[in-house]
Each structure stands twice: as C-alpha cells, then as structure tokens.
C-alpha positions as CSV (number, residue, x, y, z in Angstrom):
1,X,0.0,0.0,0.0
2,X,1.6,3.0,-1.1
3,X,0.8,5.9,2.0
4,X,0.0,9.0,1.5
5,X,2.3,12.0,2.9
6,X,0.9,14.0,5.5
7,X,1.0,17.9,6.0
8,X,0.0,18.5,9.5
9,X,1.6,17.6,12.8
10,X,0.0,14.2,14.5
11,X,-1.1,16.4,17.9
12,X,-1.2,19.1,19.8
13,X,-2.1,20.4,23.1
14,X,-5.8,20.6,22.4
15,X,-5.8,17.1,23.3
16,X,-5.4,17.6,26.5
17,X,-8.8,19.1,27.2
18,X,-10.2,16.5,26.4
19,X,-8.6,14.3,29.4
20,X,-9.4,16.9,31.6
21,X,-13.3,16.8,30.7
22,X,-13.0,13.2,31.3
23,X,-13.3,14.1,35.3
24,X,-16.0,15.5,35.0
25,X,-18.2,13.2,33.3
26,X,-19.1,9.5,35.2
27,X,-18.7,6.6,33.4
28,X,-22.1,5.6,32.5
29,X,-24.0,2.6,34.4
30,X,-25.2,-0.7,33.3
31,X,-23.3,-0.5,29.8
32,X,-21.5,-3.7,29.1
33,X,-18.9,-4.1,26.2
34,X,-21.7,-7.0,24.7
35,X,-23.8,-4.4,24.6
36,X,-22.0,-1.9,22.4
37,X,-21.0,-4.8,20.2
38,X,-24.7,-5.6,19.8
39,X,-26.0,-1.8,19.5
40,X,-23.2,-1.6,16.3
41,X,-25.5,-4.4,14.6
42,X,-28.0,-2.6,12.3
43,X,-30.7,-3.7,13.9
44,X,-29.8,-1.7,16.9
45,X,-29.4,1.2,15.1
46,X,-32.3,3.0,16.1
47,X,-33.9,1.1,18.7
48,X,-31.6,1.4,21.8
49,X,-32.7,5.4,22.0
50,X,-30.7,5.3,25.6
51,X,-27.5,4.2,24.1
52,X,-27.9,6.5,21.2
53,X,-28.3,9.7,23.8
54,X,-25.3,9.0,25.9
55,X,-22.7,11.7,26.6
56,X,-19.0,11.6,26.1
57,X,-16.1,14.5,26.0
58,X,-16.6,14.4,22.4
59,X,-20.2,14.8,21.9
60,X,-23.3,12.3,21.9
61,X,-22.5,8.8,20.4
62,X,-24.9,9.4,17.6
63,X,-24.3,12.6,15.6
64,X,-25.7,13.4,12.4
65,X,-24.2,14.8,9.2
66,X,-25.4,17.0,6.5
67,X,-25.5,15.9,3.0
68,X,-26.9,17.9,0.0
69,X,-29.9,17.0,-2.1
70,X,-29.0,15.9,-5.7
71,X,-32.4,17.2,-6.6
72,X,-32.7,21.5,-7.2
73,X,-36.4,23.1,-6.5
74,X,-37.9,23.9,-9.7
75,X,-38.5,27.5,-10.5
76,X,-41.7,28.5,-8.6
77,X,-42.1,26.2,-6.6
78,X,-41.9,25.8,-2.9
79,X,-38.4,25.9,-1.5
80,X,-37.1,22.6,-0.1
81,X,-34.1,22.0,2.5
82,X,-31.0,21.9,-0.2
83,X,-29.7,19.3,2.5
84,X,-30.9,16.2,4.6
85,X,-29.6,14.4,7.6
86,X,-27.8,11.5,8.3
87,X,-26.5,9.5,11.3
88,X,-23.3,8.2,12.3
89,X,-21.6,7.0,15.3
90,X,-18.4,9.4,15.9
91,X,-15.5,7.7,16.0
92,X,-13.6,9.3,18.9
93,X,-17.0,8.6,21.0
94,X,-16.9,5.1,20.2
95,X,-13.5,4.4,21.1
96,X,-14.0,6.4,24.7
97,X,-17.0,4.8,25.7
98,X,-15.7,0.9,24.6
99,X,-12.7,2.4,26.7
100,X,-14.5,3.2,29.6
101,X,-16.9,-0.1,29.1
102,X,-14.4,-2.6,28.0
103,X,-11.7,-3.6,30.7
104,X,-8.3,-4.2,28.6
105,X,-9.4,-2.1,25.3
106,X,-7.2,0.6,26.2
107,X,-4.0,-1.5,26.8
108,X,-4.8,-3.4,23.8
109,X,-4.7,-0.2,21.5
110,X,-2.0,1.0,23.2
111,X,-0.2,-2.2,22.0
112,X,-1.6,-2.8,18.9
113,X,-3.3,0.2,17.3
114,X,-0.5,2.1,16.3
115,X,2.6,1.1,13.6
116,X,5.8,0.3,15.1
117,X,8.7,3.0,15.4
118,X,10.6,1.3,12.0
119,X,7.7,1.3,10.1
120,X,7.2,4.7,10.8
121,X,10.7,5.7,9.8
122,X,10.3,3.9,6.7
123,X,7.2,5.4,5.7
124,X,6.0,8.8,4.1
125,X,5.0,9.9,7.1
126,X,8.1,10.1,8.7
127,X,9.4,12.9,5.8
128,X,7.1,15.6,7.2
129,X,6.6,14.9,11.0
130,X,8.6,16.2,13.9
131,X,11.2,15.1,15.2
132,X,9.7,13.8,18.5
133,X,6.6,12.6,17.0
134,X,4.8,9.2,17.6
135,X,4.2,6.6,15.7
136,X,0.3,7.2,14.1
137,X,-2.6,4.8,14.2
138,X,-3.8,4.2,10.0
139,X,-7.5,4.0,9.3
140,X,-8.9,2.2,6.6
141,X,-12.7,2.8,5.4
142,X,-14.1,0.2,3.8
143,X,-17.2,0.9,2.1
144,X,-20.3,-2.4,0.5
145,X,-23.2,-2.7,-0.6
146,X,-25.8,-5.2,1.2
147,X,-29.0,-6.0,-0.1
148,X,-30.8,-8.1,2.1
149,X,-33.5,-10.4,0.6
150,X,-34.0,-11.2,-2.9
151,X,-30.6,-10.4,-4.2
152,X,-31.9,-10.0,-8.1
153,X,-35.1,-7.5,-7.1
154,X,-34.6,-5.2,-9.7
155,X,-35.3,-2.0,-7.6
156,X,-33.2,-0.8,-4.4
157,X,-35.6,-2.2,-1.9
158,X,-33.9,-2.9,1.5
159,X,-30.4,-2.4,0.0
160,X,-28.1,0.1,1.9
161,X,-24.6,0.9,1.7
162,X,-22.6,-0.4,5.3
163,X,-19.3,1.7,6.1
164,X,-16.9,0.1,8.9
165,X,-13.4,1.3,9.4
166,X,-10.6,0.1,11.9
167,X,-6.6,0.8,12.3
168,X,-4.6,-1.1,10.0
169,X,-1.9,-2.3,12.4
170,X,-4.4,-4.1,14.6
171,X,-2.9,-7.9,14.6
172,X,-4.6,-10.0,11.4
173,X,-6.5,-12.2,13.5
174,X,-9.0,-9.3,14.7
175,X,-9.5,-7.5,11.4
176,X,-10.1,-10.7,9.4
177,X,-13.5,-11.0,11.8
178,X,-16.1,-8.4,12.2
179,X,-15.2,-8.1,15.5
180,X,-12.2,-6.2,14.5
181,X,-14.2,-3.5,12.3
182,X,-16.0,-0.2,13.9
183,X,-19.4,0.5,12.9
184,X,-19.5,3.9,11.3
185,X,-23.4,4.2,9.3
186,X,-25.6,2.4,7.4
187,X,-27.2,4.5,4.4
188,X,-29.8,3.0,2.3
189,X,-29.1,3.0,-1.4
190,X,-32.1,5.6,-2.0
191,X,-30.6,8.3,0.6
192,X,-27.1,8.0,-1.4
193,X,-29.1,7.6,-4.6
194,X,-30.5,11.1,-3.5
195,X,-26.9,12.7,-2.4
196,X,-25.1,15.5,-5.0
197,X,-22.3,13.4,-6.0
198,X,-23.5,9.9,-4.5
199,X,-20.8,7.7,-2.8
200,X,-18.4,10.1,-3.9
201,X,-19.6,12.7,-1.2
202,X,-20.9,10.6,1.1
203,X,-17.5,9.3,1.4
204,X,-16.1,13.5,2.1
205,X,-18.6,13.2,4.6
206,X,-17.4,10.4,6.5
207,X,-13.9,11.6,6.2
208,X,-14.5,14.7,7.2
209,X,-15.7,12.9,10.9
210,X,-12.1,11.7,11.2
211,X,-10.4,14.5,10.0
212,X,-13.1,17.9,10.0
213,X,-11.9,21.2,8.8
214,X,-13.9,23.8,10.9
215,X,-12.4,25.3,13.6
216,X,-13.7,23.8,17.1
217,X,-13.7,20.0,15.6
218,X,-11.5,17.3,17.1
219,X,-9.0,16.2,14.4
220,X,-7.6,13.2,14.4
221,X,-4.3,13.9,12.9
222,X,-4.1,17.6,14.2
223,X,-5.7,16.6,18.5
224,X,-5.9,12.8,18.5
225,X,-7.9,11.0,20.7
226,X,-7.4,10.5,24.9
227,X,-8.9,7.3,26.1
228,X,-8.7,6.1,29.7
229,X,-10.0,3.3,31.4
230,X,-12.4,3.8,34.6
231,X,-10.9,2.3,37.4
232,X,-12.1,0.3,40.0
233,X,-13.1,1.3,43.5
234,X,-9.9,1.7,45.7
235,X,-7.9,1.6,42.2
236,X,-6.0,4.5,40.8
237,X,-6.8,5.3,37.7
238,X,-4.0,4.3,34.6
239,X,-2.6,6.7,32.6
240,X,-4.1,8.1,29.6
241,X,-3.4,6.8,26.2
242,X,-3.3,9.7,23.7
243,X,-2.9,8.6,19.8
244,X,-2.9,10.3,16.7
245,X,-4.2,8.3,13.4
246,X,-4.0,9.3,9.2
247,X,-5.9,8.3,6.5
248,X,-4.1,5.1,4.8
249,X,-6.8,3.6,2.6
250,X,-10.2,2.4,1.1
251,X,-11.9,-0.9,1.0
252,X,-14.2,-1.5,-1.6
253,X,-14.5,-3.7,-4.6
254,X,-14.4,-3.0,-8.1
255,X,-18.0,-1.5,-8.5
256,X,-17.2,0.6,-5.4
257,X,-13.8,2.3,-6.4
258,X,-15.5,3.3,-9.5
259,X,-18.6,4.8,-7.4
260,X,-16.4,6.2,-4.9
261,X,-13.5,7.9,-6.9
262,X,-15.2,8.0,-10.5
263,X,-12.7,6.1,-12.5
264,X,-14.6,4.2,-15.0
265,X,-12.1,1.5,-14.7
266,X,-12.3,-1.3,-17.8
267,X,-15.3,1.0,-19.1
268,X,-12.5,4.3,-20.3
269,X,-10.0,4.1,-23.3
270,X,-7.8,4.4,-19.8
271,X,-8.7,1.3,-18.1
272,X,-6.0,1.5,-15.1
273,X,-7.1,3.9,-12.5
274,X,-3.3,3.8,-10.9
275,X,-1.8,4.5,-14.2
276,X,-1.3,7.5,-16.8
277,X,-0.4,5.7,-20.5
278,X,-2.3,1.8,-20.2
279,X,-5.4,2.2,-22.4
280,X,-8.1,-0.6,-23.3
281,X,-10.7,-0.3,-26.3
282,X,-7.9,-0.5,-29.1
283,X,-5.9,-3.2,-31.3
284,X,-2.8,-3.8,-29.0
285,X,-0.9,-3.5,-32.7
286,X,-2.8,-0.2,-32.9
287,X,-1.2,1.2,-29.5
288,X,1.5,4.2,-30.3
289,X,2.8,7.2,-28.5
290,X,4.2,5.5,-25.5
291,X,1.1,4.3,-24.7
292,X,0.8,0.3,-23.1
293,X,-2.3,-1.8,-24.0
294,X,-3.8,-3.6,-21.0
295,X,-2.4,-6.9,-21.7
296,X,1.3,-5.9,-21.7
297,X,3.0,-7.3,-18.8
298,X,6.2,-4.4,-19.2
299,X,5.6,-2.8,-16.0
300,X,8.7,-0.5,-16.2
301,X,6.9,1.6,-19.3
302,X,3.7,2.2,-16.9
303,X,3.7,5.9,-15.7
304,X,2.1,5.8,-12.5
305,X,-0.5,8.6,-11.9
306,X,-0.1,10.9,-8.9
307,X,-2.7,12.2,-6.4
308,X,-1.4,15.9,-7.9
309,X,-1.8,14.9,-11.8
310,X,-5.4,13.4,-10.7
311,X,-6.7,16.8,-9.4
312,X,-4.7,18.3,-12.0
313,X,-6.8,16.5,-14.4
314,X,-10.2,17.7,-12.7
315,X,-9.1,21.4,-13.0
316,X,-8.2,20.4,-16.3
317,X,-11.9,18.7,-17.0
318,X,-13.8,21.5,-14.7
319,X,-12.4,24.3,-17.4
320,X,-13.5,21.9,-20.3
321,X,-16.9,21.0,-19.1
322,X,-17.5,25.1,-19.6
323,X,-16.6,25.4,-23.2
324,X,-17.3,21.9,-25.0
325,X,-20.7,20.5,-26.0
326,X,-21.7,17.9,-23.7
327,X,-21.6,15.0,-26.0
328,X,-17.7,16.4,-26.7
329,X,-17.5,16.1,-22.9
330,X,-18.4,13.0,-22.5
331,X,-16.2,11.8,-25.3
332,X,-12.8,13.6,-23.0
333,X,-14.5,11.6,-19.9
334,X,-13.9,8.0,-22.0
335,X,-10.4,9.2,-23.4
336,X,-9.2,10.1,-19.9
337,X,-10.9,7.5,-18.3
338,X,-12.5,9.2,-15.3
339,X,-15.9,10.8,-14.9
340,X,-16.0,14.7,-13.2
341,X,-18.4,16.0,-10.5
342,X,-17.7,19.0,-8.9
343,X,-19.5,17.3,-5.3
344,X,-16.7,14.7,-6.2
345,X,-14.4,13.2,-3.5
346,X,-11.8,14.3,-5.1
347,X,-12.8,17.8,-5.6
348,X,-13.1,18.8,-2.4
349,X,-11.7,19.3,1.0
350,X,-10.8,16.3,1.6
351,X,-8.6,15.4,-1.8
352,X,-5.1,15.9,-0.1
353,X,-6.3,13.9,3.3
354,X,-7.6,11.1,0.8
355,X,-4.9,11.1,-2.1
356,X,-6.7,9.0,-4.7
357,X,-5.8,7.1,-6.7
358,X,-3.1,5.6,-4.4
359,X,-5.2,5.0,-1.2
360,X,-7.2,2.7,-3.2
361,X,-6.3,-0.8,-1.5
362,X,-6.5,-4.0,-4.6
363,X,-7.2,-6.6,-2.4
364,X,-6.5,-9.9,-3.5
365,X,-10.6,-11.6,-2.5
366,X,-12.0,-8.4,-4.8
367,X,-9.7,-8.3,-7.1
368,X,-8.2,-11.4,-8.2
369,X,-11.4,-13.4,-7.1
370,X,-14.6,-11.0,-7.6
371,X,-16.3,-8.7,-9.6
372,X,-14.4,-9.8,-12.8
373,X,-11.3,-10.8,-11.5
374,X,-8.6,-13.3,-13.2
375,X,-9.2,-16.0,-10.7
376,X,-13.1,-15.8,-11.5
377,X,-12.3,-16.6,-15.0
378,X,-10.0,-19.3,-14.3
379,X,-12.4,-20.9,-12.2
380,X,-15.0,-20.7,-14.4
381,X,-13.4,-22.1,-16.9
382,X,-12.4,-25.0,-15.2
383,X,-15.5,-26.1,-13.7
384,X,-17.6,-25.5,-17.3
C-alpha cells in the first residue's frame, strides 16, 4: 500500500482538554462491552434510544451529518431544505466509551493500534513529522453494498450501503472477523441515490468525521484521541493513552472504487485507475505514442498517476466541461478515463487527506477473485 504523505503535525495540546473533561463526566451505568458490540448491529441502530443519547467528551455517540440533495427546487415552486440528515456513530465517542466499558481495550490499542517505530521511519509519514513525533494509528474505510433479501429484485428495496473502518496495524486475527471493524453508518441505497455526488460525497462526509476542517472539531491527525480506562473502586486510575491516526486507505471492490473515486475502470479508453499511458478499447498493434495496451505485462513503461496529476486532471476537466458541448465532454470523460463531478471526492476538502488514486487498497478476494477478477475466470473455466 503505497501511503499517502501528511501535511500536519499528529497532535497538539488541544488534546489535553479533552482528558481533563473526562473528570467531570461518570462513566455511564449498566453499559456492558456486549452491549456496544450488539448496539453496532444494524438492527440496533435505532432502537436502543438510551445508548444513542449518551454523553461523552466528544459529543453524543450518535451525531448526524449534512448531505446535500441531488435534486434542485424547480422554479416557482416551494423551496425545499437543499440538504438532509444522516446518522453516524463518531468515532472518537466510540472508542471512549468501549474504553471506559471494556476492561483491557485501552492496553490493547496502546499495544496494537499504532505502527511500530521502524515502520514509521520507513514510511512517508516520517518525511514531514517532527522530530519527537509518535508513531500514528492508520485508518482504513471500507465501504459495500448489502441488499438483504431477494438479491436480483430489480429496484433498491432494503439495499443500503454499510461503512466500517478500523486501524490497519491491529494484529490480522481481529480484522479478518467483524469483530475487528468499527461501525460507522448504514445509508440506504435511496438516501445515497439522492446525495449531490452519491458515494463520492458521502465518502467527504465520513472523512470529514475523522479529520473535520472547521475550527472547534476534534482532528484526528491535528488533537488525536485520549482514552482512559475507569478504574475500580480503591484503584488508581491508569494513565491516559493519547494517539494520533491518518488516513491510509479504502476498501471496496471493483464497483465501489469506480462509485467512490469515478474512475470508470475497464469501461475508459484508460482502463487503469493507478496508471497515466495503459489504455483498453484499441488493437494492441494499434497502440503508439508511448502508450501500453492492458495486456502488456512491461511494468517499467507504466507511468504511475499521482494524487497531484489526478486533481490536475479535474481542473483540467472542470475548465472543459464550460466550453465543449456535452456530448464532446463526455467523449474527454472515456479518453481520460474518469468521470468529473464538482461534489466529487476528489474535488473537495478532503482530496489531499484522501490522495486518490493511491489510497485505493487491490485486495487480493476483490480483485483477483470477484467482480471480474482473473481467478473468477479461471475458475470458471475450469468447472464449465
């Protein structure tokens, strides 16, 4: 996984509030670590109203986001809310209260959660921190479509997209079980259906949870997060354990990388979404101008495209979608191979933070196995 760099210290002193607020708030009664684990189930999502309401240092458990409409009121008529809510379980109030409801959480993320001081050295992270820095947690997102019932219903029904994310350096044994993945929402297909720019935005929004750009908004690259566990009577209280964590990477498969980051994958003239000159679509003995055709195993004469020359290209398409026809348009969308939308991912805040296309994370089950992969083929071909 190639990691992107990062442009802001991993704490600072605002932190520490948060540790102090901690004394003032009780930990809350009768709230067992089997309960949180069942309350993340979707089924609890709404039901357990007492859960929902508690109280931490960094807000209520439950918070809601803004997303805006895709649809625009017509002229003359009534004038609708341009936006819509949506709930999400905060991060940093999840990991408190498992903290304070969970004996042994906080040891274990202090053990676990974090990379190790060579791998931090050896990373890009290491080029722009200071020189008494920490070693960060990673996050991954991983983002997938559930439909629950009759999987070939040709409407969206009960389907809803389900967004989990953990730390990357957690051992392999816990984040290859759900037990290992965070509950962050669960947003039915119609809701994101209904969302200017679709996954793409909704996945800004749930960035901008972990990493928020308004002033007064814990960050967890710029604060980090203080968790503590509640000690027993007659016990003194541990120490703190204060962490930092960056972005690393998205899970998704095929179908969702293309929603998410609007690469049209094997559908553009550009079929490689991590690459500037591999095209698909053409004769390979028609493919000149140091251009590779998809089949070509010479992996020296692939020019890898940057996170800069992919929001170079959307300046590049946002002045172009103003003077061509849209039918022309369209046609630059295919040669390029990525689709533009100005409530894109990466056209907004959150483009440096998420660094597409090299946070995208091939895994081997999606793409080697699934939605097309080689193996899928080979498979099939051996059992028909």
């Amino acid at each position: 996984i190639r990691r992107p760099p990062r442009s802001t210290p991993l704490y600072s002193s605002a932190a520490s509030d948060v540790y102090k607020r901690q004394e003032l708030k009780p930990a809350q009664p009768g709230i067992s670590a089997e309960a949180l684990k069942n309350w993340e189930r979707k089924e609890h999502w709404k039901e357990d109203k007492e859960l929902a309401a508690i109280d931490t240092p960094y807000g209520k458990l439950v918070k809601t986001m803004w997303a805006p409409k895709l649809a625009e009121p017509e002229d003359g008529a009534e004038a609708e809310p341009r936006h819509f809510l949506l709930d999400y379980l905060c991060p940093f109030a999840l990991l408190w209260l498992t903290a304070r409801s969970c004996d042994g959480f906080v040891d274990f993320l202090r053990k676990f959660a974090c990379m190790c001081m060579e791998a931090f050295k050896a990373s890009d992270y290491w080029d722009t921190a200071k020189p008494e820095a920490k070693p960060p947690a990673r996050v991954a997102i991983y983002e997938d479509g559930v439909k629950p019932g009759n999987v070939h219903r040709p409407d969206q029904g009960r389907a809803y997209l389900a967004i989990y994310w953990t730390f990357m350096d957690l051992p392999g044994w816990l984040t290859s079980s759900s037990d290992g993945w965070f509950a962050f929402a669960f947003v039915s297909e119609r809701q994101v259906a209904n969302i200017r720019g679709n996954d793409s935005q909704l996945t800004r929004l749930v960035m901008k949870a972990f990493w928020p750009t308004f002033p007064g908004a814990y960050n967890f690259t710029k604060h980090g997060c203080v968790l503590s566990t509640q000690a027993k009577p007659g016990e003194v209280e541990p120490p703190p354990f204060h962490f930092g964590a960056v972005f690393a990477c998205f899970i998704t498969d095929a179908e969702g990388i293309h929603k998410m980051a609007l690469c049209k994958g094997c559908g553009g003239t550009k079929c490689c979404a991590r690459c500037c000159n591999v095209v698909g679509h053409i004769a390979p003995e028609k493919v000149v101008g140091g251009l590779l055709h998809y089949t070509s195993g010479d992996v020296r004469s692939m020019v890898r495209l940057s996170p800069e020359d992919l929001m170079a290209m959307m300046a590049y398409l946002r002045f172009q979608q103003r003077v061509l026809s849209t039918r022309k348009f369209q046609e630059l969308e295919q040669e390029l191979g990525w689709n533009f939308d100005e409530y894109s991912l990466v056209c907004s805040d959150m483009a440096m933070i998420a660094q597409l296309p090299d946070s995208i994370y091939w895994d081997w089950q999606h793409t080697l196995c699934s939605s097309g992969g080689v193996a899928q083929y080979e498979v099939n071909e051996f059992l028909i």
